[in-house]
N, C-alpha and C positions, 0 to 999 in steps of 0.2 A: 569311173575315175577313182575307183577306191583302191588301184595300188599307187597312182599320182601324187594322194594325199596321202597317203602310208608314207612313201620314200620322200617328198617334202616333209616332212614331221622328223623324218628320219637322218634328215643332215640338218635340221635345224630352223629350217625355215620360219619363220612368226606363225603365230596361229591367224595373225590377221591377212597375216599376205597368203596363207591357207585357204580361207575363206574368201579372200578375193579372188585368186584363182578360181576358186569352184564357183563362185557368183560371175566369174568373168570380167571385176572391176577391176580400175590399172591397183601397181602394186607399190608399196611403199620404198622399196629400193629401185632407186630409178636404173642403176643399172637393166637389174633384173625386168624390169616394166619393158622395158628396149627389147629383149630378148623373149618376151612376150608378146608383142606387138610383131616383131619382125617374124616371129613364128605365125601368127596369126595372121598377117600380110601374106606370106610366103603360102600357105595351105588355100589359103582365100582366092588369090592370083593363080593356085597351081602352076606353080614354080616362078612366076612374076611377081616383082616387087618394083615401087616408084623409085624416083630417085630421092624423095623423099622422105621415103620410109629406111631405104638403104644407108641415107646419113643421119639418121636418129642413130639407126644400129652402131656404125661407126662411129659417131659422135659419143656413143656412150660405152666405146671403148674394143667392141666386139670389131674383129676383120673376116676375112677372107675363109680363114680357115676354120670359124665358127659357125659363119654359113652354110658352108659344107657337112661341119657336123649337123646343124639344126639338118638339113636337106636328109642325111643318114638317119638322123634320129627320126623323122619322121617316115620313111620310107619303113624305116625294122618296126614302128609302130603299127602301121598299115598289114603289115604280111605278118603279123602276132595276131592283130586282131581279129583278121581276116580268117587264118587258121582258125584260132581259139573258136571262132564261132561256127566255122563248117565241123571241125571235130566234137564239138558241145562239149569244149571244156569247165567244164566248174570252175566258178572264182574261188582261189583258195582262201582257207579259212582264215589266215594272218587278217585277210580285208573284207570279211563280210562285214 
């Protein structure tokens, strides 16, 4: 996770909601906690989410077209990391 917490650092993020990210507790902006939950729902289900979980997301502001994004962002994750490790990329130095 050490380009995760590079580029949260990097737009701003709190050093506390840093740390709870990387501990995996919820996070101080509830938005964002939404948006972390509903990722973490969505991965969890492989590609299922309650209806529950879908109106937290919505409820805290996120639609349709963010899901999609989260669904992308997770997919281009998947197929970096996947590479990265058949090729035995090095982690670059900015995040050792």
């Amino acid at each position: 996770m050490p380009w995760h917490t590079f580029l949260a650092r990097d737009v701003g993020m709190s050093e506390e909601d840093v740390q709870a990210l990387e501990a995996g507790r919820p996070l101080t902006d509830a938005r964002l906690e939404a948006l972390r939950c509903f990722t973490n729902a969505l991965v969890d289900g492989r590609g299922h989410v309650s209806e529950e979980e879908w109106s937290a997301f919505v409820d805290a502001g996120w639609g349709h077209q963010q899901a999609l994004e989260v669904v992308f962002a997770v997919g281009m994750k998947v197929m970096s990391n996947f590479t990265n490790a058949l090729a035995g990329v090095p982690l670059d130095e900015a995040v050792k």
